[in-house]
N, C-alpha and C positions, 0 to 999 in steps of 0.2 A: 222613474229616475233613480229611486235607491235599487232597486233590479239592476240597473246597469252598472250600477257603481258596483254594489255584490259582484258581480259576474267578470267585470274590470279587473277587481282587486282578484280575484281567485284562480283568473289567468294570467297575470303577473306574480301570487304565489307560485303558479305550476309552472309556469317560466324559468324564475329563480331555481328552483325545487330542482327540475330540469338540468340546469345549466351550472348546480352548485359546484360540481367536479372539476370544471373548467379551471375554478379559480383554485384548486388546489394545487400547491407549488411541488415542483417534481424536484428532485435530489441527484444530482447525477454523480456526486464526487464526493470526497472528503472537504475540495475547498468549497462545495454548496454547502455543507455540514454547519462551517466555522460561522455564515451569514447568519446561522440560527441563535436566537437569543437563550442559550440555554442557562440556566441558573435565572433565570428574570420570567420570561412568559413561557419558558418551556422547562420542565423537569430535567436537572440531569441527569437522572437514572431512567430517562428515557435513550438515553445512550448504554447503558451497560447493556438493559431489554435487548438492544436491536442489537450490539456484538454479538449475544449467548445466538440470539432467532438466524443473524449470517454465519454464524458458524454451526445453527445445527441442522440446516436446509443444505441440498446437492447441487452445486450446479453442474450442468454438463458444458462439454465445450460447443453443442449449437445454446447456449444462454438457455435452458430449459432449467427451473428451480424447481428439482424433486422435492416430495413430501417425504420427512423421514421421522414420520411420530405420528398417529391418529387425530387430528383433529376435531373428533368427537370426542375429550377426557384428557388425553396426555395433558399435562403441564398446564393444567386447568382450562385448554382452549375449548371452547366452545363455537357454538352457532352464531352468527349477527344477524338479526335480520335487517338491517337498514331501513328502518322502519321512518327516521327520522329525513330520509333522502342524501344523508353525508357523502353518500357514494351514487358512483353510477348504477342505476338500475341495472338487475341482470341480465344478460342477453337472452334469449329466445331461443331456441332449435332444437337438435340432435345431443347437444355437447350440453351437461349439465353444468351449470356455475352456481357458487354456495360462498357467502362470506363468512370466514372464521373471527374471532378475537381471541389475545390471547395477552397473560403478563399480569392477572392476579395472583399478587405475593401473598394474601392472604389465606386464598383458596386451598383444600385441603385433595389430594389427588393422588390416585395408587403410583403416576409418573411426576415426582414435582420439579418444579423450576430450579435449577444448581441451585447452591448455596453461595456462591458470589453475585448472583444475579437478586436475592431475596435478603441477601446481608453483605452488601458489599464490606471487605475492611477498610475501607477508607470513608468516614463519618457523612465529606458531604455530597455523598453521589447513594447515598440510602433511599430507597423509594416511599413516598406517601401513598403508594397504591394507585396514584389517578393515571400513570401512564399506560400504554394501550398499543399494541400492533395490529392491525388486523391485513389479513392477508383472504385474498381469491383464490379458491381451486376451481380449476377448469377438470373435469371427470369424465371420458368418453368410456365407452366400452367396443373393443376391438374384436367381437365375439368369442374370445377364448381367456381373455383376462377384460379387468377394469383400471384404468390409468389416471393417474392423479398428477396435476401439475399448480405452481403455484404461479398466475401469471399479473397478480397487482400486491402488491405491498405498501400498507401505509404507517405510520407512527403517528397516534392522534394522544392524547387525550380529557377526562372529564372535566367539562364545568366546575370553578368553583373549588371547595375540597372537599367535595364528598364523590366517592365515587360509584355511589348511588347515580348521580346526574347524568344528563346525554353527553355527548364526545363534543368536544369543541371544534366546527369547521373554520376558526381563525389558526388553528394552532393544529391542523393535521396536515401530511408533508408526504406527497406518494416516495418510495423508494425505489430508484430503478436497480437492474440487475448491476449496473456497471460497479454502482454504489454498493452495494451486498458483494461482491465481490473485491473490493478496495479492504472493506470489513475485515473479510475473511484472510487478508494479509496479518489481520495483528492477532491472529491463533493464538489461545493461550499454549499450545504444542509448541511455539516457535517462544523462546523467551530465554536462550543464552543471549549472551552479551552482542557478538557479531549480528544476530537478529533484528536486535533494536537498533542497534547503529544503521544498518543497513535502509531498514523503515524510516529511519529519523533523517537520511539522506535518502531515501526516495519521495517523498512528501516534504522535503525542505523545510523543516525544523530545523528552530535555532534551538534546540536548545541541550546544552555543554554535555559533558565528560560527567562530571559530577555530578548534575540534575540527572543525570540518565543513573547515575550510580544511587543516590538518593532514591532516585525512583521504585528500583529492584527493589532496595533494602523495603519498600513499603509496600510494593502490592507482591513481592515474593513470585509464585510461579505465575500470578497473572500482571508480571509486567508489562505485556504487550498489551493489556487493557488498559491499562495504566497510561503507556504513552499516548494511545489513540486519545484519551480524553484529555491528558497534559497539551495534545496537538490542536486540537476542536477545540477547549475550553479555555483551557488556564494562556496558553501562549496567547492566544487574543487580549487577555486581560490585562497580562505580563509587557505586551507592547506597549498599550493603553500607557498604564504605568510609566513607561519607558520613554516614549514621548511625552509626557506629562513633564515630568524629571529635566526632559531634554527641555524643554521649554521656559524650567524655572531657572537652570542652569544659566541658560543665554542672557537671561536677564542679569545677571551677578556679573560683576565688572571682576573678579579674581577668582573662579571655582576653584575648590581643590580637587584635585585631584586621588584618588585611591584606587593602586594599582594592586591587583589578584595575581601571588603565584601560583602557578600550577605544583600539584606536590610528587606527579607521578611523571619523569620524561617520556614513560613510554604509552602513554597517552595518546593514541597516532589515530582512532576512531573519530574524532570528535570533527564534527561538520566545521565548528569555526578553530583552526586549527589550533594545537597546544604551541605554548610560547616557550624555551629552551634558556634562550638568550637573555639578556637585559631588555627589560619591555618597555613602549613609551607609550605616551597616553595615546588611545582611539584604537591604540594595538588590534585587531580583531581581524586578519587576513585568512582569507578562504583559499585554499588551494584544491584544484582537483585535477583527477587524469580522467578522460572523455576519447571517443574513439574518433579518428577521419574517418573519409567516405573509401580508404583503399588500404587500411587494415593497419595503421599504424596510428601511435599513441598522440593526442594534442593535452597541451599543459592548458587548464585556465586559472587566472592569480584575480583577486579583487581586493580591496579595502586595504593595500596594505600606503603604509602611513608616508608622507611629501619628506620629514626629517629619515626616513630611510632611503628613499629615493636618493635624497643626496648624501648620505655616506658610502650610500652604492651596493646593491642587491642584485640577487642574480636566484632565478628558479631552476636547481637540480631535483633530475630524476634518476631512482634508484631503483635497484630490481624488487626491493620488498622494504619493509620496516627495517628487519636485522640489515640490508645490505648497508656496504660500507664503500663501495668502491662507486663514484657518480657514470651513468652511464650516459648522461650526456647533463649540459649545462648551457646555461644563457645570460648574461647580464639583461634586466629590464630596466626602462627608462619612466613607467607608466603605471599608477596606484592599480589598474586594471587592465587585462590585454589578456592576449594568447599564444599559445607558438606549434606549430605543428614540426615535429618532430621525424626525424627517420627512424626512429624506434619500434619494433613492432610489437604489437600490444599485445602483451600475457597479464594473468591475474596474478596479482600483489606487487603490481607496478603502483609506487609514490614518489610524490613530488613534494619539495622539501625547499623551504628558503633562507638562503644562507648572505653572510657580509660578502662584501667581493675583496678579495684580498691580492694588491696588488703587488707584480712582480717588477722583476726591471724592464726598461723600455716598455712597452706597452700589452705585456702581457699582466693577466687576469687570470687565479684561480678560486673557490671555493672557500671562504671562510669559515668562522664561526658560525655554525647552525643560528636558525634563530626560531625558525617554528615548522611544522610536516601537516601535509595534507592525509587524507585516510587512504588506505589501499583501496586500489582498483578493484574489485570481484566481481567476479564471474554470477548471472542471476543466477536463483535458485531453480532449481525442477522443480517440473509439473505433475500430478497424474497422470498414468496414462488409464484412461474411464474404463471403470470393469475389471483391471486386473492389478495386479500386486508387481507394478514397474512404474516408475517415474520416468519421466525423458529430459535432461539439462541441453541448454546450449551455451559451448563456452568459446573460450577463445583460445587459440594457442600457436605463440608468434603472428600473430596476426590475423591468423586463417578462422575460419567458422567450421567447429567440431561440435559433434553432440555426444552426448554422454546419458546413457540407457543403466539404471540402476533395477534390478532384479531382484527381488525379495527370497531369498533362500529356500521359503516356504516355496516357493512358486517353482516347482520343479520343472514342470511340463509346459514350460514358458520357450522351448526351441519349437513344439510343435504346433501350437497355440498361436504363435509369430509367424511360421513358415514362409508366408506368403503376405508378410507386415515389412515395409519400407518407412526409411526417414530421409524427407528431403528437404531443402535449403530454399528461402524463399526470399528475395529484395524487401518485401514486403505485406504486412498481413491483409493487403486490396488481391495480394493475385491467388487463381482459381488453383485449386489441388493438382491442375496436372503443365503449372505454367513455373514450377520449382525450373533452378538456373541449369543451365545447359551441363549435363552429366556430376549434377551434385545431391544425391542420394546414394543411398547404399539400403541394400537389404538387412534389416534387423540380427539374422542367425548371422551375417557374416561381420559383426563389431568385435572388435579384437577385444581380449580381457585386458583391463586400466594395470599396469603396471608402476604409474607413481597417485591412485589414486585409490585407496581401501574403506570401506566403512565395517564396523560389524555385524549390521542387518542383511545389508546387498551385496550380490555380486555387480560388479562395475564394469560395461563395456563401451569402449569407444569406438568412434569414426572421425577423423581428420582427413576433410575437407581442402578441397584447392581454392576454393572462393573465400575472398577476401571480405572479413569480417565489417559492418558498415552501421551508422544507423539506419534503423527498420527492420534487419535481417531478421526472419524466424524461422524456427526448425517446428516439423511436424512428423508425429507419426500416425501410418495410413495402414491400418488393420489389414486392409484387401481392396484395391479399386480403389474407389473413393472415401472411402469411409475412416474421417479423421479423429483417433482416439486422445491426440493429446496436441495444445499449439504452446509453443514456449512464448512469455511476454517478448511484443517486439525489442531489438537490442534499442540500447539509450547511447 
């Protein structure tokens, strides 16, 4: 009877043992990120770890995450052998698999870890040493070389606080590629001003003009680490807060109120948009420009407040910040809505809302400003894998053009291209040869950019007859099929 029970129990350990990886929770975004308790059951500098590890890994554009440091030594990583079963066992065959660790601050190493990742400057995102990456390489040998890829990523770590102890599998988190690349958006390379903005309205963050300008002033060139953890960390907190507040308020039969002015008018980045005008309370109106589906501009307005409504509001669109002359306008009757517009969509189109200032008989123009949405832009370029060119796709008048930036260095980049095309796609589900009916062009024949210069690249364009939409993407196609760069779907 104790025999059976022994042998009961010990196939229910190899069961568990077995089956532990199952219950590891996968990460696929920035918004699985914010679910995670960090600062309580999870280290926060187990988030700086994993910025430094997604921005020092390659992806390529088939999702393949090159090794780009020995993980025998560099940056203290070492061997794991998963001895305690935290992970899936390694596969079998031909293909060799090997788990690494990596992310002792302590460790002393001829390659070490930055100095923001082992001393952050900001006090409470410092490491105690327990947090932990470890990462799978898959290893074949192709008879003339040997290949390394990295195809599992986890963020775990120790027991307790010593980081002596085994890894904790309540508190380790696989990362997928999607998520290692969301990462690799907040580059400490990328960290002027228009950068964060742009981040901090791609991931819908609220948060201001000022908190983003406080922010710089504190982590300096790694402000974009900086917001990524103000987005995951602090904003969660800051909510909390915020509806806490809101709650205490309701209770109060007379709240005061304390209205914030803005000190800069030209404040025109900020997601909940700058106020100009006389403010009232709840003031907080988001304005944006968003594409149709046939290449012209649609206004969206939210939150803006019922005592506006009824003094009478109207959402104008201008060609850029500086413009001055409205290129079209609307009275609105509704704190939220939208209007689709005959305008056709270029970059540094804003939307702006103003008093409605009435004329006689029943005419309506544009009054006193009262607050601006952020400029439209165009996304950023991509790599193109292997060579010294980026590939953009942007918009202009409405149409879907792309834009080929050439590194100076890269001299022998017409003969390298020869037989490299960019084509236009509805959508990033269709196959490399289902681009829209005669909307590519061949690479050597992009005209030099004429109102577009940088000091690195040279800049060539193609302006396209297909109307710009959401999903559209541009790709470029080395030779056949073979795709070196995909521009993010349009939004």
């Amino acid at each position: 009877m104790t025999t059976s029970i022994r042998v009961v129990s010990c196939c229910v350990a190899l069961i568990l043992a077995l089956t532990s990886v199952s219950a590891v929770q996968k990460l696929n975004s920035i918004n699985d990120l914010k679910k995670i308790n960090f600062g309580q059951s999870v280290p926060k500098h187990s988030l700086v770890l994993l910025h430094w590890f997604a921005n020092t890994v390659d992806i390529d554009n088939n999702d393949i995450v090159r090794l780009t440091f020995d993980p025998n030594g560099d940056y203290g990583s070492h061997h794991y052998g998963n001895y305690e079963g935290l992970l899936d066992p390694l596969p079998h065959g031909n293909v060799r698999y090997s788990y690494y660790t990596v992310g002792n601050i302590n460790q002393d190493t001829s390659v070490p870890l930055p100095t923001y990742v082992i001393h952050p400057p900001v006090e409470e995102y410092v490491g105690t040493n327990l947090d932990r990456i470890i990462f799978r390489v898959r290893e074949y040998n192709t008879g003339w070389q040997v290949l390394q890829a990295i195809d599992q990523v986890y963020i775990t770590q120790h027991y307790g606080n010593s980081y002596a102890t085994r890894y904790d599998p309540a508190h380790t988190y696989q990362i997928t590629t999607n998520l290692l690349r969301e990462i690799r958006l907040f580059s400490v390379e990328d960290n002027d001003r228009n950068s964060l903005s742009e981040l901090r309205d791609h991931f819908g963050s609220n948060i201001d003009y000022f908190q983003l300008r406080n922010l710089t002033n504190t982590w300096g060139n790694l402000a974009c680490l900086g917001l990524l953890l103000f987005i995951v960390i602090q904003e969660k907190h800051l909510r909390k807060q915020q509806n806490n507040r809101s709650q205490h308020a309701a209770k109060k039969e007379a709240p005061d109120v304390v209205i914030s002015f803005p000190e800069n008018r030209q404040n025109h980045n900020a997601h909940v948009s700058v106020s100009f005008g006389d403010l009232l309370p709840q003031d907080h109106v988001t304005l944006e420009v968003t594409t149709r589906t046939n290449g012209k501009a649609r206004i969206l307005w939210s939150n803006v407040n019922r005592d506006r409504l009824k003094e009478g509001v109207m959402v104008v669109l201008f060609k850029d910040n500086n413009g001055q002359e409205a290129i079209y306008y609307k009275s609105i009757d509704g704190g939220k809505g939208s209007y689709d517009t005959s305008v056709p969509l270029n970059d540094g189109l804003q939307v702006r809302l103003h008093k409605v200032r009435k004329q006689c008989c029943f005419w309506t123009r544009a009054g006193e400003e009262i607050c601006r949405g952020p400029e439209f832009k165009d996304p950023k370029a991509v790599n193109i894998t292997g060579y010294q060119a980026r590939l953009q796709l942007f918009v202009k008048d409405g149409k879907a053009c792309a834009r080929l930036y050439v590194d100076r260095s890269f001299s022998e980049w017409r003969s390298e291209f020869n037989k490299s095309w960019v084509g236009f796609y509805t959508s990033t589900d269709k196959g490399t040869n289902e681009y829209e009916w005669w909307q590519w062009q061949w690479a050597t024949k992009f005209t030099p950019s004429t109102d577009f210069r940088t000091s690195s690249y040279d800049v060539y364009e193609y302006r396209s007859s297909m109307a710009i939409a959401p999903g559209v993407q541009a790709r470029f196609i080395l030779s056949d099929e073979v795709v070196k760069a995909r521009t993010p779907s349009w939004r």
